[in-house]
Structure formats: structure tokens, C-alpha cells
VOMIGU-212747 format. One record per atom (N, C-alpha, C): residue number from 0; atom name; y, x, z. Coordinates in pm, 1 decimal. Each point is the difference from the previous one (the first is absolute). Layout:
<recs>
REC  num  atome     north      east        up
REC  NUM     CA         Y         X         Z
...
</recs>
This chain:
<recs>
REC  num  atome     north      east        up
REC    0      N    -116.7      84.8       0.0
REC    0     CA     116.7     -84.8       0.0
REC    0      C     123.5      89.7       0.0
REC    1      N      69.5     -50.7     -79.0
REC    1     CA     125.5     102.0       1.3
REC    1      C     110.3     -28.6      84.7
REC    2      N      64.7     123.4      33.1
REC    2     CA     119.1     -25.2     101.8
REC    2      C      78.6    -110.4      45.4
REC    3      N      50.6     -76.6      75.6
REC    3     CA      41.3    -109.9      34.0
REC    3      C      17.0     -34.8     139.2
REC    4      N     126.8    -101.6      12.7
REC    4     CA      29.5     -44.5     128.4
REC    4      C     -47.7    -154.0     -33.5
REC    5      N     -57.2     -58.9     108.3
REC    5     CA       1.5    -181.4     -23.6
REC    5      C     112.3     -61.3      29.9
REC    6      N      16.7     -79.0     -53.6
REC    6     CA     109.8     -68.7     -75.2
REC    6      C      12.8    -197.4      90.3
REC    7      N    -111.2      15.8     141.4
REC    7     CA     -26.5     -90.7     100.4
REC    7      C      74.9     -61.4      70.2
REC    8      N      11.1     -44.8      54.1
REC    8     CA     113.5     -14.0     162.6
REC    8      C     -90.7      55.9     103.4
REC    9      N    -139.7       0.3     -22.0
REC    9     CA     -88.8      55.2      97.2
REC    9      C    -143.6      57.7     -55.2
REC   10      N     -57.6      75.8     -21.4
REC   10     CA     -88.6      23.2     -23.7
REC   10      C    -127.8      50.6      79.3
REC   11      N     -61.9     -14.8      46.7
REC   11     CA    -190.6     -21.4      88.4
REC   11      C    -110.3      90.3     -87.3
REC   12      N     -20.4     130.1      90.6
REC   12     CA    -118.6      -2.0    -118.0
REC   12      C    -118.9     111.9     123.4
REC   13      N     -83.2     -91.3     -29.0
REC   13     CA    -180.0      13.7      81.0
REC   13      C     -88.1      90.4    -130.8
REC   14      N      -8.2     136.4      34.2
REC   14     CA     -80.0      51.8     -84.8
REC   14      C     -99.4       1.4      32.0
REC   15      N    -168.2     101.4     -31.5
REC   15     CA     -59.4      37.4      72.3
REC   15      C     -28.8     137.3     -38.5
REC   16      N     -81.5      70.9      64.7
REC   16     CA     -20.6     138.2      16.7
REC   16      C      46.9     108.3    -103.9
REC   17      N      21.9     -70.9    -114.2
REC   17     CA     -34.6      86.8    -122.8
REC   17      C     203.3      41.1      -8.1
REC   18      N      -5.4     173.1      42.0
REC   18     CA     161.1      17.0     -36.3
REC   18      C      59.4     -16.1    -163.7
REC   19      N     139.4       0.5      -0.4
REC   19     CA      58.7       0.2    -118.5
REC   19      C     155.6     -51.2     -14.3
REC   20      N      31.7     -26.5     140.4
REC   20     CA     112.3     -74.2       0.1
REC   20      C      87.9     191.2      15.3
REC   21      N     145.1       3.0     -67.5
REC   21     CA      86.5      93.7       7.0
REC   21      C     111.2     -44.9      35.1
REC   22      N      91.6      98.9      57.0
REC   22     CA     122.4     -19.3     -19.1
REC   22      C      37.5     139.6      -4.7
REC   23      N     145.3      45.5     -20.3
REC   23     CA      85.5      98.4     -64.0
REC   23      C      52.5      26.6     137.7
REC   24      N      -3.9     164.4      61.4
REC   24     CA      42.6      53.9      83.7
REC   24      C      -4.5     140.3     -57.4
REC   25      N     178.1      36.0       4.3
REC   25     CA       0.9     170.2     -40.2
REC   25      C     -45.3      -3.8    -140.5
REC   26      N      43.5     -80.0     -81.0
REC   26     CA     -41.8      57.7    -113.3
REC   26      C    -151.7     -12.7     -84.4
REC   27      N     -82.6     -37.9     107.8
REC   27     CA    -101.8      -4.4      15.0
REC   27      C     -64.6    -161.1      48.0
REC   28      N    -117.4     -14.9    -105.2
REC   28     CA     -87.2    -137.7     -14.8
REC   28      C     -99.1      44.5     177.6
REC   29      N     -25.3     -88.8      90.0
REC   29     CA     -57.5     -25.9     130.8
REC   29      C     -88.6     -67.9     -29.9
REC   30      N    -128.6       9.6      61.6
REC   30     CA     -93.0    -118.6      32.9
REC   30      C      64.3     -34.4     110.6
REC   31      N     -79.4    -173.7      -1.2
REC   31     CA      51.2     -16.5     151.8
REC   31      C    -185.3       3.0       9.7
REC   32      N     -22.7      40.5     125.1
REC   32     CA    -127.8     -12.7      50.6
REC   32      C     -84.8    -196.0      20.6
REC   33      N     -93.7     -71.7       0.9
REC   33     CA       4.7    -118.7      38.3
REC   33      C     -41.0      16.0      88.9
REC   34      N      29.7     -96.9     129.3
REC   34     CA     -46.4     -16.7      71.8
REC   34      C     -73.3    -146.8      76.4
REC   35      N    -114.6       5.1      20.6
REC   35     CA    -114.2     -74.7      44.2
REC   35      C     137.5    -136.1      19.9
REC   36      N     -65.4    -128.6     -42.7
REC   36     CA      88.8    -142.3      56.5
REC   36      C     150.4      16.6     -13.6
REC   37      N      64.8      78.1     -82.6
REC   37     CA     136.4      -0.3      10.3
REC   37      C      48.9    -106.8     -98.6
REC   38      N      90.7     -31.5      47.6
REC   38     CA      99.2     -80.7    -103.9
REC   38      C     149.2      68.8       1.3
REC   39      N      15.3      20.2    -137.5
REC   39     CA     205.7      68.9     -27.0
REC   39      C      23.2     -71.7     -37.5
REC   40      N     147.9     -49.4     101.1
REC   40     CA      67.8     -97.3     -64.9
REC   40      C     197.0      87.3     -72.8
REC   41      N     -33.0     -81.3    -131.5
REC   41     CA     135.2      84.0     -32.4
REC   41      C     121.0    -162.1     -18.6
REC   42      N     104.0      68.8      39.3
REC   42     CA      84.4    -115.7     -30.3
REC   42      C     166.0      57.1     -90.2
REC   43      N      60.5     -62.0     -29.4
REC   43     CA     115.7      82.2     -95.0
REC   43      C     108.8     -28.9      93.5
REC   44      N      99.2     138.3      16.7
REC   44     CA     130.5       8.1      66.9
REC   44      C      -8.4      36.4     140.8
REC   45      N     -79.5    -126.7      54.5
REC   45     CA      14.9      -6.5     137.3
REC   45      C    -100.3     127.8      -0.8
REC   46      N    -130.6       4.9     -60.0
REC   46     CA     -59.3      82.8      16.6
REC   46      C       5.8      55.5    -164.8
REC   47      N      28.4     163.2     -16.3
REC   47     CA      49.7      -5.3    -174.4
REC   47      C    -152.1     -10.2     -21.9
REC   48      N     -12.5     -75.6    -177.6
REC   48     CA    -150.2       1.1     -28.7
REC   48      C       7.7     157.6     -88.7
REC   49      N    -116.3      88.8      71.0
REC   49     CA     -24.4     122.9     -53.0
REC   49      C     -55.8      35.2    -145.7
REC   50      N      81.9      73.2     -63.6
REC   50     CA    -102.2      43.6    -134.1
REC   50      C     -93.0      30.9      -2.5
REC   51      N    -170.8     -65.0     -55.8
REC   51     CA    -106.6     118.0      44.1
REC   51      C     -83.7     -84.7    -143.8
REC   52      N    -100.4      80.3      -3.7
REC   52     CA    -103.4      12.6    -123.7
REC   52      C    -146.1      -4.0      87.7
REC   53      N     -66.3     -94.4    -126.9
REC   53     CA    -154.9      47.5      53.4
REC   53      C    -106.6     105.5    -117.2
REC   54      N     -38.9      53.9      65.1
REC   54     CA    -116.6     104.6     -36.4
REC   54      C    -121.0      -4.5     -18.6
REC   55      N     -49.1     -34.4     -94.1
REC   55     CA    -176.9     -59.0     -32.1
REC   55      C    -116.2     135.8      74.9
REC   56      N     -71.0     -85.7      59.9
REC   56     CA    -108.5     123.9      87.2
REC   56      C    -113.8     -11.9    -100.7
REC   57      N      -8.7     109.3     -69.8
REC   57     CA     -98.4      29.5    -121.0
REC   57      C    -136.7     -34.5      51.8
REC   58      N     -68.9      32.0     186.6
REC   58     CA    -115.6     -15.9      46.3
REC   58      C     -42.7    -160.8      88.3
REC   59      N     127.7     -75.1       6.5
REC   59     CA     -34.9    -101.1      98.5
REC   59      C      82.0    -112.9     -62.4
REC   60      N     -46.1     -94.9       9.9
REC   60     CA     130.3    -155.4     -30.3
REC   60      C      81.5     -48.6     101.9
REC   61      N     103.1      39.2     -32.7
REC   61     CA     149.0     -95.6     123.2
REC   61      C     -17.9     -75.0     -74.3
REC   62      N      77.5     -69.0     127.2
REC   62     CA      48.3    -163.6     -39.4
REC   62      C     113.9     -11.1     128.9
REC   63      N      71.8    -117.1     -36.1
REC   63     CA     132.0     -30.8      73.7
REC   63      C      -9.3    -145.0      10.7
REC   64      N      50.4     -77.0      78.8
REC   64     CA      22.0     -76.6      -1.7
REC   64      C     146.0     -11.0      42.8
REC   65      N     108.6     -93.1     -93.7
REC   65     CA     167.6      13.7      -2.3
REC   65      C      13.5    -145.5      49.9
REC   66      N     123.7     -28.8      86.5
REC   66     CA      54.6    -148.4      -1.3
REC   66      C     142.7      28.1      36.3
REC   67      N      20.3     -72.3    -105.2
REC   67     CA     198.3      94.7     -56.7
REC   67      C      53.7    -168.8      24.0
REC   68      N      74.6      13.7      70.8
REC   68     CA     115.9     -76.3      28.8
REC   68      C     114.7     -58.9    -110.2
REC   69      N      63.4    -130.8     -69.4
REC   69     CA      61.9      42.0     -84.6
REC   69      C     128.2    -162.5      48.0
REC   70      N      45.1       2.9      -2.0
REC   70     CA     105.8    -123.6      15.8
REC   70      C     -55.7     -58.0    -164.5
REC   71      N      92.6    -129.9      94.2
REC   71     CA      32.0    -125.0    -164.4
REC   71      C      59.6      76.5    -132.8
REC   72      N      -4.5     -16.5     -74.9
REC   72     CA      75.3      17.3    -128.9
REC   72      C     156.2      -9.9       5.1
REC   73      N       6.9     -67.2      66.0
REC   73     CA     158.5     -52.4     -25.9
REC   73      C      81.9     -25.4     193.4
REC   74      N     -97.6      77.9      10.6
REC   74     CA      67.3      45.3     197.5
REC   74      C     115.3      67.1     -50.7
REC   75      N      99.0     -14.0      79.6
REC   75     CA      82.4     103.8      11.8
REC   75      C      15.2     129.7     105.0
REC   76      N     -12.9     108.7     -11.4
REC   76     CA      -4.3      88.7      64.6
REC   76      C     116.3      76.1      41.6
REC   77      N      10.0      16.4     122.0
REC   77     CA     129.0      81.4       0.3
REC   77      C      30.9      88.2     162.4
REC   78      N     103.0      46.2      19.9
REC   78     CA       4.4      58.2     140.7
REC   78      C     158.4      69.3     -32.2
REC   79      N      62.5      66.3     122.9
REC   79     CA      99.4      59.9     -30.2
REC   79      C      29.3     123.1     -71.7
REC   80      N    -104.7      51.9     -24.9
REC   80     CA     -37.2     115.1    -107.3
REC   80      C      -2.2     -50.8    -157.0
REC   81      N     -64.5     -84.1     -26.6
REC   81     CA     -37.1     -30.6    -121.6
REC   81      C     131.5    -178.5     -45.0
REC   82      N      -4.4     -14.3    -131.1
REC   82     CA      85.2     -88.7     -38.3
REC   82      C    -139.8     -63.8      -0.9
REC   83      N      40.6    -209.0     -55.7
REC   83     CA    -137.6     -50.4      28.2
REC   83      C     -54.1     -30.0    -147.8
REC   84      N     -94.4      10.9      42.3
REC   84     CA     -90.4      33.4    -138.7
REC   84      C    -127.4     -87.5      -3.1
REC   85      N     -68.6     -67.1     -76.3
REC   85     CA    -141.8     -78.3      11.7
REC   85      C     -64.4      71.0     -49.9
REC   86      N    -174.4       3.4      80.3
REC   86     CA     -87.1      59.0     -79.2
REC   86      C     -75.0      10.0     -96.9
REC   87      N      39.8     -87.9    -102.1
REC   87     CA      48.7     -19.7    -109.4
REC   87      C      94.4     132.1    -101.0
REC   88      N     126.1     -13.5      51.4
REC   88     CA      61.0      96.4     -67.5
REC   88      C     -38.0     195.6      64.4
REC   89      N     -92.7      -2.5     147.1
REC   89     CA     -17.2     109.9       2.9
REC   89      C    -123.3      40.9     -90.8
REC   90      N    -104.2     -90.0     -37.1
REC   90     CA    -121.6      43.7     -76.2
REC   90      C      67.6      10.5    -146.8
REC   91      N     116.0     -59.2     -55.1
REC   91     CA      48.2      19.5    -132.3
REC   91      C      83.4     163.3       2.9
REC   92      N      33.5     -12.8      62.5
REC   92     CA      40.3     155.6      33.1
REC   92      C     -59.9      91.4      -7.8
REC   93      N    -115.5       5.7     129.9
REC   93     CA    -110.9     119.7      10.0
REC   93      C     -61.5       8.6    -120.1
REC   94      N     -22.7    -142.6     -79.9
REC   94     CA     -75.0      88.3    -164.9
REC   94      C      62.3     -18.2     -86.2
REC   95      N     133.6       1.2       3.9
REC   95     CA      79.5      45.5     -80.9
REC   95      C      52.6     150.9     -16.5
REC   96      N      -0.9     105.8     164.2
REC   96     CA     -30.5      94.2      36.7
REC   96      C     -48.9      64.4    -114.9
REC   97      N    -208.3     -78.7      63.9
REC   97     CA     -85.3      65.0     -20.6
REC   97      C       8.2      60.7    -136.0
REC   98      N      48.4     -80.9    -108.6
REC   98     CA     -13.1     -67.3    -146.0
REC   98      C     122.6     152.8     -40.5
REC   99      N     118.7       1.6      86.5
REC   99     CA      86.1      91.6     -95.5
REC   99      C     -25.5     128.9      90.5
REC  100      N     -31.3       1.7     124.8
REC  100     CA      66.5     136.9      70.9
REC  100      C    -139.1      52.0      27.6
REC  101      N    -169.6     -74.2     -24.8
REC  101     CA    -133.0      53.9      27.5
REC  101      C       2.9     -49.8     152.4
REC  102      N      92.4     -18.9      78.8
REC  102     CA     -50.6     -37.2     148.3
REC  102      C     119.2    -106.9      46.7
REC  103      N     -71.3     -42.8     145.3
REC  103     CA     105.3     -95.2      33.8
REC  103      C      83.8      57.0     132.6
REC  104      N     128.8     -19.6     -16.8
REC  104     CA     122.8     -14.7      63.1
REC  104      C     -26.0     -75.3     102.4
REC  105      N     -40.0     -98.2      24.9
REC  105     CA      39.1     -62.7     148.0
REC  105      C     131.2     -64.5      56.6
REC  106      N       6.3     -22.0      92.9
REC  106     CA     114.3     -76.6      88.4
REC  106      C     145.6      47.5     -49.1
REC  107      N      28.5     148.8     -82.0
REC  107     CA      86.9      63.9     -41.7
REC  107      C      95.2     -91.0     -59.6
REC  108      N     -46.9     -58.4     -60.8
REC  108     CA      27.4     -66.4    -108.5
REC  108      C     112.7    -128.6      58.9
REC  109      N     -49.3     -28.1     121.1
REC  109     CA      41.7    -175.0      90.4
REC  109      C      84.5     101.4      68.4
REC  110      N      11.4     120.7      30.3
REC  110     CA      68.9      37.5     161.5
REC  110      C     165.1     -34.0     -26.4
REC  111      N      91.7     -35.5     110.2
REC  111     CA      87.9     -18.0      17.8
REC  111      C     130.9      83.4     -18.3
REC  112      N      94.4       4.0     -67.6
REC  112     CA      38.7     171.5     -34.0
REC  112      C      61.3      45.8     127.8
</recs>
């Protein structure tokens, strides 16, 4: 899977044994180790959602199980940081990003000047 932040209000994810999850420290791609019954929960802002990639284990099968959080279509979103925006116009954004710049921008885009 290639590089990427989720794009959630919350994201849940129950792996099991088999590593592959990364993230970027120093320059440098990390395993994270799994550990036995864990659940990571990622959420955006309050908690930033991290860039990370997964890594196919040539000898064993991962698997993940994800439950990503997403508002209505037409919620409006907002806070004193950001102007208000529906999630709606943030998913037209992020792949509009994706489409000209290869990746997505994020909240950048809504923040307040």
C-alpha cells in the first residue's frame, strides 16, 4: 500500500500478528511491532492522522481489520482553526489533490488565515 494519511474523522484498526504497518521517523520507513489484542485508534487534528504505508510479508498473511469513521455528506465541519466546510467539499478536494499534486493536502486547504 502506498504512502498515505486517512482521510477519517476516526480511524480503528485490530491487526493480527503478521507486521507491516510503517510510519516515517528520521527519514526513515519504521515497523511498528504488533502487539497481541491491540487496537490503534487514529483520529485527525485532535489527534494528527499519521502518514504510514503497509508492507506485504512475503512468508505469512496479514490481515487488518479498519472501521473509519466518516460524517454525513453534507455535515458541516468546522472549529476555530478551520473555515466551515462539508464533508462533501473536503473529499472533493483531497482527490482533487490527489489527481493534480499525486497526494492529498488535508485540512490546509479549510484553515483559517
Amino acid at each position: 500500500m502506498q504512502v498515505h494519511t486517512d482521510s477519517s474523522v476516526i480511524s480503528i484498526l485490530n491487526r493480527n500478528q503478521v507486521g507491516g504497518l510503517e510510519i516515517p521517523k528520521d527519514d526513515k520507513w519504521l515497523l511498528v511491532q504488533p502487539t497481541l489484542n491491540e487496537l490503534i485508534a487514529i483520529s485527525d487534528d485532535e489527534y494528527t492522522s499519521v502518514e504510514h504505508k503497509v508492507k506485504p510479508n512475503k512468508q505469512d498473511e496479514r490481515f487488518s481489520v479498519c472501521y473509519f469513521v466518516f460524517p454525513a455528506e453534507d455535515s458541516v465541519i468546522g472549529s476555530s482553526k478551520y473555515e466551515p466546510f462539508t464533508y462533501k467539499d473536503f473529499q472533493a478536494q483531497a482527490q482533487h489533490n490527489v489527481k493534480t499534486l499525486g497526494f492529498k493536502v488535508g485540512l490546509e486547504r479549510f484553515k483559517n488565515p
